[in-house]
Structures are given as structure tokens and as C-alpha cells.
C-alpha positions as CSV (number, residue, x, y, z in Angstrom):
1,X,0.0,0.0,0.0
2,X,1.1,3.3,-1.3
3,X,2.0,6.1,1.4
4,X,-0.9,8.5,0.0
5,X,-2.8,5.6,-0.1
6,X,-2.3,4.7,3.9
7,X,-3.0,8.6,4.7
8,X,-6.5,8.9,2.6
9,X,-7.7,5.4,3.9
10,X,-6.6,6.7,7.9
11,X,-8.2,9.9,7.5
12,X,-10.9,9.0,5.6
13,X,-12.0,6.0,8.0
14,X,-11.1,8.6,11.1
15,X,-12.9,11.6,9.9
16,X,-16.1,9.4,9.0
17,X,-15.9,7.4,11.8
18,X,-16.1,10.7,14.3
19,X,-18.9,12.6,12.5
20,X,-21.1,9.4,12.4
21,X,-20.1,8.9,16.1
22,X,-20.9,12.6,17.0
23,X,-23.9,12.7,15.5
24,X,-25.5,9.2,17.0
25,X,-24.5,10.9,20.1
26,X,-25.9,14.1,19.5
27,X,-29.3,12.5,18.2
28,X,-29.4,10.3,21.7
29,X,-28.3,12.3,23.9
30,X,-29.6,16.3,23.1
31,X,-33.4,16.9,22.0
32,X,-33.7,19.1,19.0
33,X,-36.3,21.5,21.2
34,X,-34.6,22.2,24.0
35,X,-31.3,20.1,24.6
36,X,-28.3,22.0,24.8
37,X,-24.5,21.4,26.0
38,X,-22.5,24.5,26.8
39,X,-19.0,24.3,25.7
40,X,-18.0,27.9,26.3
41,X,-20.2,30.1,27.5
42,X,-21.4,32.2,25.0
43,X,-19.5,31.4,22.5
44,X,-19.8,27.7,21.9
45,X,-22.6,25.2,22.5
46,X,-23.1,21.8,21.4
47,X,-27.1,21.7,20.3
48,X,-29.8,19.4,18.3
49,X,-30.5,20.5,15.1
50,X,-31.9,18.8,11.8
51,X,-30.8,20.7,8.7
52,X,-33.0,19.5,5.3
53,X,-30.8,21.9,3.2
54,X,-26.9,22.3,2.5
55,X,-25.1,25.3,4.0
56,X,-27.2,28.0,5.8
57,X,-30.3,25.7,4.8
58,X,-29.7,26.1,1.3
59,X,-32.5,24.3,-0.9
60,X,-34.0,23.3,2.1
61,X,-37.7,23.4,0.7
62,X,-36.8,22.4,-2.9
63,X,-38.5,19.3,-3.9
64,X,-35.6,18.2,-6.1
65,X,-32.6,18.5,-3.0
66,X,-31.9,15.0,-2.5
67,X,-31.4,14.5,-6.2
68,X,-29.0,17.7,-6.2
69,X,-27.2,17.1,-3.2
70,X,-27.0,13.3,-4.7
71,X,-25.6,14.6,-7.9
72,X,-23.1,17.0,-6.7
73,X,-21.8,14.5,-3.8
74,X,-21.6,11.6,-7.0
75,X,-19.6,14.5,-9.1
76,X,-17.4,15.2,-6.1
77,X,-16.2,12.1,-4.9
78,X,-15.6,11.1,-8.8
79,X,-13.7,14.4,-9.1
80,X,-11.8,13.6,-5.5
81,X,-11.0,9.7,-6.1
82,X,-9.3,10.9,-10.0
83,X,-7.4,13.5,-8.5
84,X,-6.3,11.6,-5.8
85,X,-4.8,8.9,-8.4
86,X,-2.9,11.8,-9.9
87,X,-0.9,12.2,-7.1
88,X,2.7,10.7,-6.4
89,X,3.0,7.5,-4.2
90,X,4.4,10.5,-0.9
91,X,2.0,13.4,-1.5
92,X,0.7,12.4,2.1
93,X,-0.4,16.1,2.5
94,X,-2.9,16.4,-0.5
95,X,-4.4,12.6,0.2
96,X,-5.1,13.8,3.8
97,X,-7.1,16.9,2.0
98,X,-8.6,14.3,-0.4
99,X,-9.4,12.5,2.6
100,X,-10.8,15.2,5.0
101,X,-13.3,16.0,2.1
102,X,-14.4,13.0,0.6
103,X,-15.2,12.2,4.3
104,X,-17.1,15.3,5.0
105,X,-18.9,14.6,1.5
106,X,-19.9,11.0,2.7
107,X,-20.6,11.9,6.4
108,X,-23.5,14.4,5.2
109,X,-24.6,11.8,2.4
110,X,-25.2,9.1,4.9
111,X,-27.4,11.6,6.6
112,X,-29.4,12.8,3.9
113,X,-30.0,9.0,3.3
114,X,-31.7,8.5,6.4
115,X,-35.1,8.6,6.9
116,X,-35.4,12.0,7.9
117,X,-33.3,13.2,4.5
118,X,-31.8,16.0,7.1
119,X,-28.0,16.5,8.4
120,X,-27.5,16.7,11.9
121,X,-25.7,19.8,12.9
122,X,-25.0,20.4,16.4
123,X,-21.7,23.0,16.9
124,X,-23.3,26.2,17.8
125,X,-20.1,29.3,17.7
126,X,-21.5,32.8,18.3
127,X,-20.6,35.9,20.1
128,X,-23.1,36.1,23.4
129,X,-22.1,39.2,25.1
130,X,-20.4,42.5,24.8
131,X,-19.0,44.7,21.4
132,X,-18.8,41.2,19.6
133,X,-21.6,40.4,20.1
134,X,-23.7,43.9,19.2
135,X,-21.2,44.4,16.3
136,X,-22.2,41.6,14.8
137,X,-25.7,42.2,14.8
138,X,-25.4,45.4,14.0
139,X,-23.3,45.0,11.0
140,X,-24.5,41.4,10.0
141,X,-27.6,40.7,11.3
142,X,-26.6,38.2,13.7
143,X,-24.3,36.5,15.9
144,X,-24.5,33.3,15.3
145,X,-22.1,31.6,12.3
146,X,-24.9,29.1,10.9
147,X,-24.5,25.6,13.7
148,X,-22.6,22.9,11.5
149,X,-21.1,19.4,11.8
150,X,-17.6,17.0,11.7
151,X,-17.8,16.6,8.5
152,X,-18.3,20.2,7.5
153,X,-15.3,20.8,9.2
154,X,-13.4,18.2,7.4
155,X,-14.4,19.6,4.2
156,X,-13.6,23.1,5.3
157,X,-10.3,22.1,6.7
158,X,-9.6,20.1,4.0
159,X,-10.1,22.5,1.3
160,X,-7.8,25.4,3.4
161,X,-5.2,22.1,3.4
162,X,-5.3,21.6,-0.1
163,X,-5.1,25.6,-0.9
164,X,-2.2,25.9,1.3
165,X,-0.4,23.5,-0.4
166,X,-1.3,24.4,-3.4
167,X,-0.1,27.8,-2.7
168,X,3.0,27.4,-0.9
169,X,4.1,24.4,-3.0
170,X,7.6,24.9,-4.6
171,X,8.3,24.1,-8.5
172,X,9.5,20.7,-8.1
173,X,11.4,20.3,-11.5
174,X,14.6,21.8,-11.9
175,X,14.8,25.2,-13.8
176,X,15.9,24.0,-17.6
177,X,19.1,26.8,-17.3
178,X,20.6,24.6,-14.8
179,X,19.8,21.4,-17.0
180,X,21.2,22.8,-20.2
181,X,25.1,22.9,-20.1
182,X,27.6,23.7,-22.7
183,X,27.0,21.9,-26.2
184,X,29.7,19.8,-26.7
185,X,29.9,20.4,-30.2
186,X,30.3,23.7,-30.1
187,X,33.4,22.9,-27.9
188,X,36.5,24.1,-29.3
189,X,38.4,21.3,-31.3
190,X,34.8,19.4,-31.7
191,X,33.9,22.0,-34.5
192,X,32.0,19.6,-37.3
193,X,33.5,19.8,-40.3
């Protein structure tokens, strides 16, 4: 087994593993009325809530959204497993990326699968008191960063991975001045002719 191959089955497995645990958790344990677990307070809360759409509830009244979110997720992980076999046997860092979003992609797939056809979200960040707080209503409308999931995270991690890398990455092949030395036949003594 390839290295990039050992890094996009570990986080792949890992990252999938913990959203589908988080959420089983969060659908026993926390009641999508009234449960809530307060992380920090005000500023992060662990709560219940059912999302039938994609981001900030995108689509979530569309008729057609399973078949979109279907199609998209489909195009994605296509997309994800053929650039993941255009990678070098070591490029660990890109097949953890690949990894991180493919897993995000399934995590909210298997939950739009379900019964329901909703995505458990349950991470709650907002700004409860003070200039942060009235700032960002006055100047946004809220303060609450819409509540999201594991696997959102590992798609939003993954994709600032993958930029980064992309970004910083240095030109791996050699400049072609330092490749091209003298000609030998223009050497002296090695004139033709």
C-alpha cells in the first residue's frame, strides 16, 4: 500500500468514523427542542438541530434537493478519487485533504440517506455578550455563524489544506538553465566539419 494511499484510507475512516459517532451521540443524547450542552459560555454550544438543506439551509424546501445534493456528492467524490490517483505515491499532504473532504462529502450523504433526508448539525459558535456580540448584529444581522457538523469541518479544513499546499508548493522540476550545459559540439576542437 502506497504512502498516499495509507494517509486517505486513515483519514478517511477517522474523519467518517467521528462525524457518524458525533452525531449518534448528538441524536441520543440532546433533544432538538430544548437540549443544549454549553461548551464555552457564549461562544460555543453543542445543540440538536436537523438541517434538510446544505449550508445556511440552502434548498431546504426544494423538492428536487436530494437529487441535487445526490448529484453534486456523486460529481465530487468522482472528481476527488481521480485526483487523488494523480498524485505521487508520498504526497501524504494532498491525500489527507482528499481525505478530509471525501469524508465530509460521505458523512452528510449518509445523513441525507436516512429517513429523515436531514443533516445533523450540532456545533453552535456565536458571540453572546459584549461589542462582539452587538457588532455583529449590527453589521451582519446576527451572531450566530450558521451551527454545522464533523464533516463540514473536514471539508472546510480540508479544502484550506489543499489551498495551502497548493499555494506554498515549490516548482518541483529543476529550472531548464541549470539542465542545459555547454554543447559539446560547439566545444572548441569538436567544431563539425
Amino acid at each position: 500500500m502506497s504512502p498516499k494511499l495509507k494517509v486517505l484510507v486513515g483519514v478517511l475512516v477517522g474523519s467518517l468514523v467521528l462525524d457518524q459517532g458525533s452525531k449518534w451521540w448528538v441524536q441520543q443524547n440532546l433533544s432538538p427542542d430544548a437540549g443544549r450542552v454549553v461548551v464555552i459560555p457564549n461562544w460555543l454550544e453543542l445543540i440538536h438541530a436537523e438541517n434538510p438543506g446544505a449550508a445556511w439551509s440552502t434548498l431546504a424546501d426544494s423538492p428536487y434537493r436530494l437529487w441535487v445534493f445526490g448529484t453534486f456528492t456523486l460529481v465530487a467524490v468522482i472528481a476527488l478519487i481521480q485526483m487523488f490517483r494523480s498524485l505521487e505515491p508520498d504526497e501524504r499532504l494532498r491525500a489527507a485533504s482528499t481525505g478530509l473532504i471525501l469524508s465530509g462529502a460521505i458523512g452528510n450523504a449518509i445523513d441525507r440517506m436516512s429517513p429523515k433526508h436531514t443533516v445533523t448539525d450540532f456545533i453552535k459558535v456565536f458571540a453572546g455578550t459584549g461589542g462582539a456580540r452587538d457588532w455583529l448584529i449590527q453589521n451582519l444581522g446576527t451572531n450566530v455563524w450558521p451551527i454545522f457538523n464533523i464533516a463540514d469541518s473536514a471539508i472546510v479544513v480540508g479544502v484550506i489544506l489543499f489551498g495551502l499546499e497548493f499555494l506554498f508548493q515549490k516548482d518541483k522540476s529543476p529550472s531548464t538553465e541549470e539542465n542545459v550545459g555547454p554543447n559539446p559540439m560547439h566545444a572548441p576542437g569538436n567544431s563539425p566539419g
